[in-house]
Backbone bond lengths (Angstrom), bond angles and torsions (degrees), N, CA, C in turn:
res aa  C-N    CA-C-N  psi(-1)  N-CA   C-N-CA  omega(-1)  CA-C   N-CA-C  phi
1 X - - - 1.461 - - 1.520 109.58 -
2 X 1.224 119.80 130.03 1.704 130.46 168.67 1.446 102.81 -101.91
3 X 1.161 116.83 144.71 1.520 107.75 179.61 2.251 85.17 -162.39
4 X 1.279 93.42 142.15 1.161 120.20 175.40 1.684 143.21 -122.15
5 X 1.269 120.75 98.67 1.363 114.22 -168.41 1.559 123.76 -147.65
6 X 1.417 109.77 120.46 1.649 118.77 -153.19 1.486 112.63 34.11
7 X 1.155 106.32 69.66 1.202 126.77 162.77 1.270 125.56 66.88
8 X 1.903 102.54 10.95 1.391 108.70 -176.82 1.640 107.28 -107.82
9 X 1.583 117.18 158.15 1.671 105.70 -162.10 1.055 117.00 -159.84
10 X 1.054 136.75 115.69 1.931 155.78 -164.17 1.313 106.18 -126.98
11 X 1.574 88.28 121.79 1.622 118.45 153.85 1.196 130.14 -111.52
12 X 1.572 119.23 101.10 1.520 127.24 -147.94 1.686 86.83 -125.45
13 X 1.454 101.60 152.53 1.745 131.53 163.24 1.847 102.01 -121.33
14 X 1.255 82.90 153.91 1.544 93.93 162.68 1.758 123.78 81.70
15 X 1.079 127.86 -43.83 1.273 125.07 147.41 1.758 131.00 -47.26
16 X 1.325 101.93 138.21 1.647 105.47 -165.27 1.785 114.29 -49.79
17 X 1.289 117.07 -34.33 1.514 114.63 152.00 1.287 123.35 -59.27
18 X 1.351 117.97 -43.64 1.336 107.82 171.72 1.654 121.80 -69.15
19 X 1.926 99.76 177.99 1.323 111.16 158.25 1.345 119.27 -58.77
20 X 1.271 135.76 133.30 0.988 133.20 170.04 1.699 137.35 -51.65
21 X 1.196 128.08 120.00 1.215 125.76 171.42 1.191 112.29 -42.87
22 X 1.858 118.04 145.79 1.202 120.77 178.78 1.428 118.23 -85.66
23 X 1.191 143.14 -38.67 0.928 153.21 149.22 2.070 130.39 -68.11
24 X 1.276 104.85 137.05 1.358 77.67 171.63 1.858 108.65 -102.91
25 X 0.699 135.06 -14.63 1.633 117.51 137.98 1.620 123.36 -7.00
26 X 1.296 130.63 -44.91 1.243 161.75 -131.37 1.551 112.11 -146.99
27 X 1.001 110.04 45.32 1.770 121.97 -175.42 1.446 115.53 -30.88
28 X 1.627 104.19 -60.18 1.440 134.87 -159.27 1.272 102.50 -149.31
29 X 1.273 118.62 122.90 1.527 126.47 151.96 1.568 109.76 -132.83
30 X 1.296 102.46 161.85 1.802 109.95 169.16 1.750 100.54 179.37
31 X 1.726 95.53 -170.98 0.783 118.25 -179.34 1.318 122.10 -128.28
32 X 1.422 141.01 116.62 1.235 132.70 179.22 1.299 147.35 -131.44
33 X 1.410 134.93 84.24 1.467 168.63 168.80 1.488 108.44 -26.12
34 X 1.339 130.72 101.18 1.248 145.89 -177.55 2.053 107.57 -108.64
35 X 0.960 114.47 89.08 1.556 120.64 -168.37 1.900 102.95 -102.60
36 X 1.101 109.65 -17.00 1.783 119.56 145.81 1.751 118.70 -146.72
37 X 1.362 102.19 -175.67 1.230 82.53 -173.67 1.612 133.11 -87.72
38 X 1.193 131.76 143.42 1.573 117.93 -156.58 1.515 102.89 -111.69
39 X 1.691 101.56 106.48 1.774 105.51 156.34 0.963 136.05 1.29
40 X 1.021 145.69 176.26 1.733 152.09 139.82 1.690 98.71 -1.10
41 X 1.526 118.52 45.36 1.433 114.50 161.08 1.447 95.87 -72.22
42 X 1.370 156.52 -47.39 1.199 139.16 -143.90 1.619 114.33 -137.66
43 X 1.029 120.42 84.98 1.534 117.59 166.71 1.139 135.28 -73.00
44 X 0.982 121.17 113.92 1.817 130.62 167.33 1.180 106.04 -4.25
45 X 1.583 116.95 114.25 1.863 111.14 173.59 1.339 93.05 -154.02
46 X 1.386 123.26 171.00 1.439 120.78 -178.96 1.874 108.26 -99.68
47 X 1.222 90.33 155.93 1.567 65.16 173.97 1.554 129.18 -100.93
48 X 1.170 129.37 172.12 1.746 134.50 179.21 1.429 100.64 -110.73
49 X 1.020 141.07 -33.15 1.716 138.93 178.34 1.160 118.25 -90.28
50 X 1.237 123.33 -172.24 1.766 130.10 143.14 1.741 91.94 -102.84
51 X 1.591 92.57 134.96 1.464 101.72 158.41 1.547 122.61 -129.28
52 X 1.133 105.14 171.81 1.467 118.81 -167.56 1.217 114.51 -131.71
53 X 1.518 119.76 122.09 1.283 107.05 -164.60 1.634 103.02 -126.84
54 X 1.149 146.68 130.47 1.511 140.44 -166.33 1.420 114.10 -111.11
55 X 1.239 132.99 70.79 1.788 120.93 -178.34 1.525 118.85 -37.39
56 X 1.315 128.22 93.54 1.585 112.76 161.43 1.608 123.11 -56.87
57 X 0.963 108.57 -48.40 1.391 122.07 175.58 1.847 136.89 -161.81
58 X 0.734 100.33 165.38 1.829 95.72 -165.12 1.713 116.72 103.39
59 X 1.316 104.53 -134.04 1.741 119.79 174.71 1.284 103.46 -167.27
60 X 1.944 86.69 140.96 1.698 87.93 171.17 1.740 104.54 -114.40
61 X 1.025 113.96 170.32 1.937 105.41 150.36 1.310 93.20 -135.90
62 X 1.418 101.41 164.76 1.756 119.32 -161.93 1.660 84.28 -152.05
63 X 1.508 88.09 150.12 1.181 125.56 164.98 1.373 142.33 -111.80
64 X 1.593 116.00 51.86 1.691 132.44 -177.79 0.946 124.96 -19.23
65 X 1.257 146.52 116.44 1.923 115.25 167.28 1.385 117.39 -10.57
66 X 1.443 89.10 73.75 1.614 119.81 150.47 2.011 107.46 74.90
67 X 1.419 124.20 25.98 1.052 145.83 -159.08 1.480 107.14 -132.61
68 X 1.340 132.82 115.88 1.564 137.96 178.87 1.656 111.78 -84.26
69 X 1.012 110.57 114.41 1.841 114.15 168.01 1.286 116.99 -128.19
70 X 0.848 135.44 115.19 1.585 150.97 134.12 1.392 128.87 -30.95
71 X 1.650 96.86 97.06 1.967 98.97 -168.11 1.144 114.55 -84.76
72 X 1.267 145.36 132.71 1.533 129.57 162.98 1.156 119.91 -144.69
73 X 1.112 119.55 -168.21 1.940 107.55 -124.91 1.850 106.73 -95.67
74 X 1.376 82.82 145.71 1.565 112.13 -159.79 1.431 117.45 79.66
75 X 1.153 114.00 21.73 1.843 118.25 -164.40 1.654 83.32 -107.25
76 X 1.181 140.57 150.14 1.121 166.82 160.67 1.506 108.30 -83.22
77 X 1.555 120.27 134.80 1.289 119.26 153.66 1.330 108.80 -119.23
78 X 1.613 121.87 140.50 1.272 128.59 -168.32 1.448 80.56 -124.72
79 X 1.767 107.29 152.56 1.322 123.00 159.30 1.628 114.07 -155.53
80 X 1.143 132.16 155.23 1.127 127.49 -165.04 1.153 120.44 -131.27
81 X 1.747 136.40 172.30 1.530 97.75 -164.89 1.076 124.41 -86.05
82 X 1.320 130.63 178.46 1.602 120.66 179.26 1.449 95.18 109.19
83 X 1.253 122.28 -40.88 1.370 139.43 -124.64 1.869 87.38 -82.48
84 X 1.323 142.69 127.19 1.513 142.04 173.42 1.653 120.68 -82.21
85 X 1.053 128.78 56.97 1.322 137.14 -174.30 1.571 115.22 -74.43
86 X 1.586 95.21 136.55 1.868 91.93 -179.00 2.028 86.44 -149.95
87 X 1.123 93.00 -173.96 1.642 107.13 177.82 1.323 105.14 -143.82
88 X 1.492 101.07 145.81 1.674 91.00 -169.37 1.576 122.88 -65.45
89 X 1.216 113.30 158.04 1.471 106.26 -173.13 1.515 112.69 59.60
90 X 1.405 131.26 1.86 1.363 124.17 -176.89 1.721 100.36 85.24
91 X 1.292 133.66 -29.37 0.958 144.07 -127.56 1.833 105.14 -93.53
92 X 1.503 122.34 -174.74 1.220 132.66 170.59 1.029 106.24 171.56
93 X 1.997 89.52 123.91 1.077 118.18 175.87 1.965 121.51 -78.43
94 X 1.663 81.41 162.51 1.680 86.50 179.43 1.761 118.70 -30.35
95 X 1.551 130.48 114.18 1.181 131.13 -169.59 1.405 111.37 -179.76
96 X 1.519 128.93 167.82 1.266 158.70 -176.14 1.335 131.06 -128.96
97 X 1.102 112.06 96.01 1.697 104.70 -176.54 1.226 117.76 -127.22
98 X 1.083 140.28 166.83 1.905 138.02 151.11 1.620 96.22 -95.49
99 X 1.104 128.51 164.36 0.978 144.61 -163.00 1.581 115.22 -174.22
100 X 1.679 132.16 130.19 1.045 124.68 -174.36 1.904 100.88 -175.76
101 X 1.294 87.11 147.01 1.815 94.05 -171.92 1.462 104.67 -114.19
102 X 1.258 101.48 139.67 1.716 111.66 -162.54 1.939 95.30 -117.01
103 X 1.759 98.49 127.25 1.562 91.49 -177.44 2.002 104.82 -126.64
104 X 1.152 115.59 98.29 0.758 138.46 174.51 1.518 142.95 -50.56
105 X 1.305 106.66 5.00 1.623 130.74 -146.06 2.168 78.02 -88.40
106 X 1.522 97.00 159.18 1.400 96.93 160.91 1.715 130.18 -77.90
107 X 1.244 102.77 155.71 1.734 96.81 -173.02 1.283 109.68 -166.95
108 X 1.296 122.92 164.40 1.469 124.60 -146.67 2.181 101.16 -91.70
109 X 1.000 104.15 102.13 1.510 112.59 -174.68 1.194 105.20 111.11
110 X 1.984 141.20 28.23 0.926 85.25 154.02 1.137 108.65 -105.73
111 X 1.424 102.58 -171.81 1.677 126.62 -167.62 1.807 104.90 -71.02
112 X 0.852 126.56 -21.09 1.599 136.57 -176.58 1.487 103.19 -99.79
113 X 1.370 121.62 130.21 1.614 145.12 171.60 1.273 95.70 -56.14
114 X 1.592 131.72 173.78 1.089 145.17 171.31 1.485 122.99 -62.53
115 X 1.933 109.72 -30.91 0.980 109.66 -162.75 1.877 109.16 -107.06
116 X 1.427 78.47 -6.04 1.827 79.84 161.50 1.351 118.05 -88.97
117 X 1.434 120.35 -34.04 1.369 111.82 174.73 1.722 109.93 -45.27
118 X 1.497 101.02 -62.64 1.622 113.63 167.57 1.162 103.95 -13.61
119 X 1.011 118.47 -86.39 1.667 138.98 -159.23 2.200 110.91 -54.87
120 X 1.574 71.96 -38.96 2.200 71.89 165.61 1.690 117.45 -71.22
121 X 1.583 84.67 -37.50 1.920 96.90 -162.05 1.860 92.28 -65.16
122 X 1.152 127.91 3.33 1.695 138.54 -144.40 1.573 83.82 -108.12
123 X 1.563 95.42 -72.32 1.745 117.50 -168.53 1.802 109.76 -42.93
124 X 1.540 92.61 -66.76 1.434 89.29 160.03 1.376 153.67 -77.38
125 X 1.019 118.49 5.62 1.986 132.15 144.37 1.724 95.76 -59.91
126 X 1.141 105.96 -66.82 1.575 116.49 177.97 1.306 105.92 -16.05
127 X 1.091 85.52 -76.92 1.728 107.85 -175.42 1.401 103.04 -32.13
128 X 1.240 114.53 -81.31 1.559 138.48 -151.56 1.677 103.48 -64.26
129 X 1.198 138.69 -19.60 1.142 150.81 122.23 1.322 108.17 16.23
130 X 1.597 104.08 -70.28 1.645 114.54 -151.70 1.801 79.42 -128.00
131 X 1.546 138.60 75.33 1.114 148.73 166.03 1.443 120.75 -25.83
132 X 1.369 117.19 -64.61 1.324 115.32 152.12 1.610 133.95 -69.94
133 X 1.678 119.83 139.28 1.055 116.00 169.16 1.292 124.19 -161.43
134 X 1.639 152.69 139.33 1.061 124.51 158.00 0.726 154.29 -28.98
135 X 1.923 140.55 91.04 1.465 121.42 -163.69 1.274 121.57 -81.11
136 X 1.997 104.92 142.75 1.289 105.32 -166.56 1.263 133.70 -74.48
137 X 1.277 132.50 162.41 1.231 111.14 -163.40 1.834 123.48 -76.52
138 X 1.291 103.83 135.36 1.526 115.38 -174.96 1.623 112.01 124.88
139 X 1.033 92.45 -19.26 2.018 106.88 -175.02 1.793 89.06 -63.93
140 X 0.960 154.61 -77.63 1.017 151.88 -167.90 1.183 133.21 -30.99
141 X 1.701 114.70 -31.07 1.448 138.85 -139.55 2.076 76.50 -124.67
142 X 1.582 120.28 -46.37 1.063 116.70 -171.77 1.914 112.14 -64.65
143 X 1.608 103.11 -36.77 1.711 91.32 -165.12 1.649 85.20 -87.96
144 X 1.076 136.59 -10.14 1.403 115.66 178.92 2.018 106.93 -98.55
145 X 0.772 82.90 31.32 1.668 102.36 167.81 1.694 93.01 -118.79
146 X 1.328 134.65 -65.82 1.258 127.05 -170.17 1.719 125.12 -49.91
147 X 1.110 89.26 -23.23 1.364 117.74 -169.82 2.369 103.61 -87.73
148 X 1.091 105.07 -17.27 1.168 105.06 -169.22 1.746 75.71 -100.39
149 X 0.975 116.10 -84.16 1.630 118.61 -167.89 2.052 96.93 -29.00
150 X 1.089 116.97 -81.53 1.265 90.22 168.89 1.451 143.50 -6.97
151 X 1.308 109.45 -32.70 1.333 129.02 -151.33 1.744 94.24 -98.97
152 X 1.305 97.86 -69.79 1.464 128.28 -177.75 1.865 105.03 -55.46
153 X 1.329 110.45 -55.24 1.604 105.38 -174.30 1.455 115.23 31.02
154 X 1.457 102.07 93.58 1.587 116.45 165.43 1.380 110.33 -125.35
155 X 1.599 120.31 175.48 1.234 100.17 174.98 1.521 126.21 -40.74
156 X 1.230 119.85 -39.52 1.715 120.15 -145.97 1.645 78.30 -97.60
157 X 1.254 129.64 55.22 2.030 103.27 165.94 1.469 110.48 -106.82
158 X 1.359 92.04 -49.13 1.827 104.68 168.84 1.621 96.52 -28.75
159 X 1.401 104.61 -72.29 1.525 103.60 -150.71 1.538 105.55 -78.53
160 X 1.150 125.06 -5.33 2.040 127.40 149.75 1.449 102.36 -56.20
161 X 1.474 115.05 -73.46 1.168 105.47 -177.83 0.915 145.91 -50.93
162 X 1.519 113.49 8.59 1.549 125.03 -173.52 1.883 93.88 -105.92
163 X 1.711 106.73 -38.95 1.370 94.96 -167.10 1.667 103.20 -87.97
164 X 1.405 129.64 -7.33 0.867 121.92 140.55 1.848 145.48 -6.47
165 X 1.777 70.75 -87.70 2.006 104.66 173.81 1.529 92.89 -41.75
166 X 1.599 118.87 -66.25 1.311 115.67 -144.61 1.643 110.71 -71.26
167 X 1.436 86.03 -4.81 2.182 94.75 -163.24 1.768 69.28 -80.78
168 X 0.715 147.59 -41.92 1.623 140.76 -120.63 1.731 92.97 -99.18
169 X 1.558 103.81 -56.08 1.654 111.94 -178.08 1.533 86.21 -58.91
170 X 1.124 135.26 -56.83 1.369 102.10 -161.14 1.587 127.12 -78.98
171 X 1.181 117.11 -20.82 1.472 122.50 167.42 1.812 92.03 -54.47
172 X 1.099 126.15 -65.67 1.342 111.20 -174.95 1.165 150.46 -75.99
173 X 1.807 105.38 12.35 1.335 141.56 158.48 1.424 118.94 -83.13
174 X 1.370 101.43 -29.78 1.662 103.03 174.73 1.049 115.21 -87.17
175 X 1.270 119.31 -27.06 1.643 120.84 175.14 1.406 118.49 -70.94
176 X 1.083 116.14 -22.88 1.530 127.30 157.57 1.228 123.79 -68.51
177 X 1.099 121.55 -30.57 1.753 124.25 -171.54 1.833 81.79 -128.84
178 X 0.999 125.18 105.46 1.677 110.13 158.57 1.264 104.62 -84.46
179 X 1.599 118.81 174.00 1.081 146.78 -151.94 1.552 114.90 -58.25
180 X 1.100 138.64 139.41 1.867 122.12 -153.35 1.313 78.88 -79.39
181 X 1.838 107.78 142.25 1.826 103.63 169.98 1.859 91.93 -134.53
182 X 1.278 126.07 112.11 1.165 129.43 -176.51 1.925 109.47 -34.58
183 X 1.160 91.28 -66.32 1.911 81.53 174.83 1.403 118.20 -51.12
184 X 1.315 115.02 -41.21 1.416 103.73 177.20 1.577 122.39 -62.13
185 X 1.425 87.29 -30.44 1.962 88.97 175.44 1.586 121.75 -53.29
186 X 1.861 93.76 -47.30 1.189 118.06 -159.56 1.676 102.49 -63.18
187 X 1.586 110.23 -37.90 1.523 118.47 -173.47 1.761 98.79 -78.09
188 X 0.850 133.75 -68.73 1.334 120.89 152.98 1.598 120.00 17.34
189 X 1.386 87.47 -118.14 1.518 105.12 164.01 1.328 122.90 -19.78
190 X 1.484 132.35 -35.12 1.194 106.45 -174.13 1.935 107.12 -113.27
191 X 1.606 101.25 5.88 1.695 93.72 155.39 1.784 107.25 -81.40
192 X 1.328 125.51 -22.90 1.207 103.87 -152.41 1.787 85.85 -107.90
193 X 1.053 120.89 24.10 1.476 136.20 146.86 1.572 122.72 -96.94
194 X 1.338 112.85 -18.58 1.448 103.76 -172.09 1.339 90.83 -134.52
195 X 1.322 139.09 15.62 1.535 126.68 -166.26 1.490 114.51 -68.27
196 X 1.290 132.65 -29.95 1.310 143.11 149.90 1.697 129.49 -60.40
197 X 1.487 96.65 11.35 1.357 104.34 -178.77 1.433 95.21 -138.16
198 X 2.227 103.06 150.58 1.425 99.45 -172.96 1.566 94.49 -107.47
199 X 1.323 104.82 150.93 1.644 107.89 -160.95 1.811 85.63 -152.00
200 X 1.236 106.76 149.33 1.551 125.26 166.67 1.723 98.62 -92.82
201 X 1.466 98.98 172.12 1.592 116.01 -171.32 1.628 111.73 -88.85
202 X 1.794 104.39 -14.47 1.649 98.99 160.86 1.284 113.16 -80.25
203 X 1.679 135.05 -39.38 1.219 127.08 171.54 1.126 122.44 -51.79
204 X 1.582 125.82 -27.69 1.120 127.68 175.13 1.706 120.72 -88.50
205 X 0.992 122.98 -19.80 1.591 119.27 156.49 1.164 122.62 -52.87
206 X 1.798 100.16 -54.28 1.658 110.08 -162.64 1.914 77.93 -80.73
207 X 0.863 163.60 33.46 1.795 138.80 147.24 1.295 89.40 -114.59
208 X 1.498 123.91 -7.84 1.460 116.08 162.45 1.732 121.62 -66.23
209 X 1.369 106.66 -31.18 1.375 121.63 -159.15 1.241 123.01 101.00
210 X 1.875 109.22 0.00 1.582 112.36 -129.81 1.739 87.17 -132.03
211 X 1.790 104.00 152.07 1.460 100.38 160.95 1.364 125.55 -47.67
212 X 0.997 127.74 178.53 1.821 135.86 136.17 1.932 109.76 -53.73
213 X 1.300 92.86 -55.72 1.705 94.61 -176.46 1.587 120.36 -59.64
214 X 1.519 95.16 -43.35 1.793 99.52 175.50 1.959 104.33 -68.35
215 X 1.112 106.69 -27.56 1.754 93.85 -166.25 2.003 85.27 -87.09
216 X 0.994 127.81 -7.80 1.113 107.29 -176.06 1.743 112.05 -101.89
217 X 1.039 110.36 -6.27 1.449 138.46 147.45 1.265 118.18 -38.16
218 X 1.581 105.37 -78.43 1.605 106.01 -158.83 1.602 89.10 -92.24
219 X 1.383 135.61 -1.21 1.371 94.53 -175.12 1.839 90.20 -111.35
220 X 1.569 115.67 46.12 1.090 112.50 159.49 1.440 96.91 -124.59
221 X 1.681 126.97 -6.92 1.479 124.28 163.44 1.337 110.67 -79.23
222 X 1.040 123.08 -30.70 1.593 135.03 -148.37 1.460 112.75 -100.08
223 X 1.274 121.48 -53.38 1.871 152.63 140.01 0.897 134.46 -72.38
224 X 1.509 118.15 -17.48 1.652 105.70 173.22 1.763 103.68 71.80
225 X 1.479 107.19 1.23 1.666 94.67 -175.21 1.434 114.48 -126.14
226 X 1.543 123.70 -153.08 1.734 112.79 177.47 1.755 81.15 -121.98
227 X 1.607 101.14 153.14 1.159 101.04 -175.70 1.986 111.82 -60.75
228 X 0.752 121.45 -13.33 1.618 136.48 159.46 1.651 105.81 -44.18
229 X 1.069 114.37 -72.13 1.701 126.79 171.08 1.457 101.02 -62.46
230 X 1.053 138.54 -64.04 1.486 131.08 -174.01 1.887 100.33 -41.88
231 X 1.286 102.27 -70.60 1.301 90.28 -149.38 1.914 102.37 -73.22
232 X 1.323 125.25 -15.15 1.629 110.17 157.36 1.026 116.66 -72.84
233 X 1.415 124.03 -18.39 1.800 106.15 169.13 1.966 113.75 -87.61
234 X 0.872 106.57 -24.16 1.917 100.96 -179.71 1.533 82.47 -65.62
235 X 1.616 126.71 -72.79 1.929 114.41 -175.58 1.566 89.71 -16.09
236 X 1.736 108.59 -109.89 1.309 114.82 -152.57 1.817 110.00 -28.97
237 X 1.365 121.33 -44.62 1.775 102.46 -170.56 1.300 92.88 -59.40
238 X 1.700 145.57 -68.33 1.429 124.35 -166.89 1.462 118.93 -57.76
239 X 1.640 116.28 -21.11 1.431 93.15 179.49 1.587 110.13 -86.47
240 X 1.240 136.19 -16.29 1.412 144.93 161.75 1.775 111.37 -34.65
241 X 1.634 92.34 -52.30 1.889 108.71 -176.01 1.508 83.91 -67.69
242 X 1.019 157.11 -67.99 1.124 152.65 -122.76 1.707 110.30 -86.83
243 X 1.455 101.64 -50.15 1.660 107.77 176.94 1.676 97.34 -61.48
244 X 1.310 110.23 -46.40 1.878 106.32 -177.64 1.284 134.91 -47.09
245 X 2.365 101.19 -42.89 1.279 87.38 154.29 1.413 127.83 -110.26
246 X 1.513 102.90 48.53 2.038 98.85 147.57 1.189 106.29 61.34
247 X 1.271 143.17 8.17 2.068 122.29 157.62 1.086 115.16 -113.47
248 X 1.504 122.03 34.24 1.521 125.12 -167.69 1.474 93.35 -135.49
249 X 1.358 137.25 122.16 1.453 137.02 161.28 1.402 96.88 -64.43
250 X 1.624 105.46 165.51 2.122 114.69 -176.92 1.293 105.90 -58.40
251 X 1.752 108.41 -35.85 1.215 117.31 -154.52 1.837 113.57 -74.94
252 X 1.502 100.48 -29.80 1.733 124.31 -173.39 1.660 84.76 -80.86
253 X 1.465 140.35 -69.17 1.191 143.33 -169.95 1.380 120.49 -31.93
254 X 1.564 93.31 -41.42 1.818 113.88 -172.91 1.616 108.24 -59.22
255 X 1.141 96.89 -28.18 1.779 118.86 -140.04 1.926 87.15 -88.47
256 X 1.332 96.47 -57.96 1.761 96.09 -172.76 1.187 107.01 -85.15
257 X 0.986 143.22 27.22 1.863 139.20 167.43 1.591 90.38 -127.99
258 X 1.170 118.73 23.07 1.453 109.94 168.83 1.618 125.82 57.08
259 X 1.277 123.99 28.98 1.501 131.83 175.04 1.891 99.55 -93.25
260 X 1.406 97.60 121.78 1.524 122.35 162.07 1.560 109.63 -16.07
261 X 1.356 109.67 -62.85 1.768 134.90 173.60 0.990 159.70 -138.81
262 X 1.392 137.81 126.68 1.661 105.44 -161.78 1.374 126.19 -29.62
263 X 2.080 103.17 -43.99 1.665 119.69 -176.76 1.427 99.88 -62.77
264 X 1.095 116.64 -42.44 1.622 93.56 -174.63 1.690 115.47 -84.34
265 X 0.974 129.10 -28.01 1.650 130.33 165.30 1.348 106.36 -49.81
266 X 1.787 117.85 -36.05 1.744 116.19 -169.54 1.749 93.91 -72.70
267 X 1.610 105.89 -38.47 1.652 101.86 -161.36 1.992 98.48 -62.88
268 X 1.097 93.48 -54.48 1.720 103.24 177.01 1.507 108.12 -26.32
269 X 1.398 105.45 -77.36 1.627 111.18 -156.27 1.242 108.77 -86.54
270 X 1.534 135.79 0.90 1.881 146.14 158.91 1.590 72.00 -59.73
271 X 1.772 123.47 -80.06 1.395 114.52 -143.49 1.306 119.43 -34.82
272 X 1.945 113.06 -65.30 0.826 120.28 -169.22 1.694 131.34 -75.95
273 X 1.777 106.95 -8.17 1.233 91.70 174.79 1.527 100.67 -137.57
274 X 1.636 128.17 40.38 1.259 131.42 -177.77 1.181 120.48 52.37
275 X 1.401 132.10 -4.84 1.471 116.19 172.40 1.495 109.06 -136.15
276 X 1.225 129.46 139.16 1.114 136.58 -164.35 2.043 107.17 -78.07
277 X 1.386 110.31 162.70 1.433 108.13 -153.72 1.637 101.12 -77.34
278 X 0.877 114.49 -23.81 1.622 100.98 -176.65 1.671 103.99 -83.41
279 X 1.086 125.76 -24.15 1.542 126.69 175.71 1.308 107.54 -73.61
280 X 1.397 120.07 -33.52 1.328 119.11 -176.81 1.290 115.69 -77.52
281 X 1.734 121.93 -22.53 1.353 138.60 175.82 1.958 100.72 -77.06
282 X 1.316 98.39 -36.21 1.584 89.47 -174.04 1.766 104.73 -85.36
283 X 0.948 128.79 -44.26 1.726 120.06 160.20 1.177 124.17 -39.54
284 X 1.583 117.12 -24.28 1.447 119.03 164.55 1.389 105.73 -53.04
285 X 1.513 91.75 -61.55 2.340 106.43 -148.88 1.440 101.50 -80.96
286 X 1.681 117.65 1.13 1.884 101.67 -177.75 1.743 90.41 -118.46
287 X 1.694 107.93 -9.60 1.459 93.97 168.57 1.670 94.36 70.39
288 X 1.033 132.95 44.32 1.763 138.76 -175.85 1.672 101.16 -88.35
289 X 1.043 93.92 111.61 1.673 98.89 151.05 1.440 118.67 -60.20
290 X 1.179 121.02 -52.80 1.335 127.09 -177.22 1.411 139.06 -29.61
291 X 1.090 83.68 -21.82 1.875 108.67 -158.86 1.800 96.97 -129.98
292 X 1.950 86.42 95.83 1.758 119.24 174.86 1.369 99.09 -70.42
293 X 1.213 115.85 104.75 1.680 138.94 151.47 1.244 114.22 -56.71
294 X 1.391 129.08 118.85 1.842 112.26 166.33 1.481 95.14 -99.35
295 X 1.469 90.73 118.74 1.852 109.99 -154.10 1.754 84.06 -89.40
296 X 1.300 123.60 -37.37 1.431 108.79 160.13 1.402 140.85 -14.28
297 X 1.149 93.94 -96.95 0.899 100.49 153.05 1.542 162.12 -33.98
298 X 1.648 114.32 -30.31 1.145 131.35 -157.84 1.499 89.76 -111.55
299 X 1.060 116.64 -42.80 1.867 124.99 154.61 1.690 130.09 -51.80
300 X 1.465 88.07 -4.54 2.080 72.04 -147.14 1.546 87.60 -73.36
301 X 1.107 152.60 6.27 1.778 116.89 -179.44 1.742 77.06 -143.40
302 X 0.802 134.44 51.12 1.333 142.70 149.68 1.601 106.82 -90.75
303 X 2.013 98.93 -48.98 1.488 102.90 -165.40 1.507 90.61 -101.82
304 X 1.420 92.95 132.31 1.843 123.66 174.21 1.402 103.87 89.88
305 X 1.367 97.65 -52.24 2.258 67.18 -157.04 1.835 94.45 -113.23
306 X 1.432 115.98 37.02 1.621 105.59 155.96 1.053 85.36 178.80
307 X 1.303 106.36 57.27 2.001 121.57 128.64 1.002 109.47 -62.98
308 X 1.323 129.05 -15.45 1.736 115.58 -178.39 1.529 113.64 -131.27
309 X 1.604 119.34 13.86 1.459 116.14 177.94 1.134 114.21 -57.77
């Protein structure tokens, strides 16, 4: 279905008005062009899929189970089902996205074994975890390929759209796990061995095997950071997991990610992600819209390189 109004414009598959999706993998896909802002385009519903949402340009805000984020462009929003999504006011602002819900359940033809579906339906919870993210490069070029086959429907689209999907799960499987890099393992491993312990950056070379200069090396190849920043940001990503799942008081949390003090773990993680840890624990449990997260931030080394700490 194309449908057009004050200058705003959607190209959707898969819904009972619409053309039908080619795949059922592929429920719903489209594209959708916001040139002002559109009313009660979006009502609060839960969802039944995982979806994927790609900003080309503009801004979105979203409404998480009960959590405010701010999408912007080329950032991906993943959500999964279960998942309670609304936009404020129902509304949407001036913007561009592709958008499409991926359903994963087993079914008779598809091309994927039982235990790969598994293993996607895995990736993407994963995913959706950390809602916002940079999408990697090629994702862009891939759903606007889906979107032409849609269009086009010849014999061979079904079966594009299948190698599509899978080009797509895997670009976004690798971006989650990047490429095994022995130092990175090695640096790894020995925060999430000592993260409850306070250690300087010479103790940690020499149990590296390694200079000061070489570890300050790769974890400016590896992280982009100084081992100083590395090892206070892996703390905050485990103590983040930890306030999320709720059986750890601030004060017990502080204690096993290795911060000096509760006061100084609160001063730490206010800095880096604007809201202090017990507010951030209570925006969880009241589910508050109210309370603007800079999901950026509070994510950034969560996503890619300790997806798996």
């Amino acid at each position: 279905m194309e449908t057009s109004k004050k200058g705003n414009r959607m190209i959707r598959y898969g819904r009972p008005e619409d053309a039908p999706a080619l795949i059922g993998e592929i429920p719903v896909l489209g594209r959708r062009i916001i040139r002002s802002t559109a009313k009660k385009a979006l009502p609060a519903h839960q969802m039944d899929n995982f979806e994927i949402t790609l900003l080309l340009s503009g801004s979105l805000t979203w409404l998480i189970n009960g959590v405010l984020l701010p999408q912007q462009p080329q950032e991906l929003l993943i959500t999964c089902p279960h998942d309670h999504l609304a936009s404020p006011g129902d509304s949407l602002s001036r913007s561009d996205a592709y958008f499409l819900q991926i359903d994963l359940s087993p079914r008779a033809g598809s091309p994927w074994p039982a235990a790969e579906l598994q293993r996607f339906r895995s990736l993407l919870r994963e995913l959706g975890s950390v809602p916002l993210r940079t999408a990697p490069a090629g994702v862009e070029g891939i759903l606007s390929e889906l979107m032409r086959e849609h269009q086009q429907r010849d014999g061979y689209s079904a079966s594009r759209c299948r190698l599509l999907l899978g080009e797509l799960l895997v670009k976004l499987g690798r971006s989650l796990r990047p490429a095994q890099d022995p130092a990175r393992d090695l640096i790894l491993a020995f925060l999430r061995r000592r993260i409850a312990v306070d250690f300087d950056i010479a103790t940690m070379a020499s149990e590296l095997g390694a200079s000061s200069a070489w570890l300050r090396q790769e974890c400016r190849r590896l992280f982009s950071r100084s081992p100083v920043e590395l090892v206070r940001e892996f703390r905050l990503a485990q103590a983040r997991r930890l306030i999320v799942a709720g059986r750890l008081s601030i004060s017990d949390i502080a204690l096993a990610c290795g911060f000096s003090s509760p006061q100084y773990f609160a001063q730490v993680f206010t800095r880096l992600t604007g809201v202090c840890p017990r507010d951030y624990r209570r925006a969880l449990a009241e589910g508050s819209g109210r309370l603007v997260i800079d999901h950026k931030r509070i994510t950034q080394f969560l996503d890619g390189h300790f997806g798996d700490a």
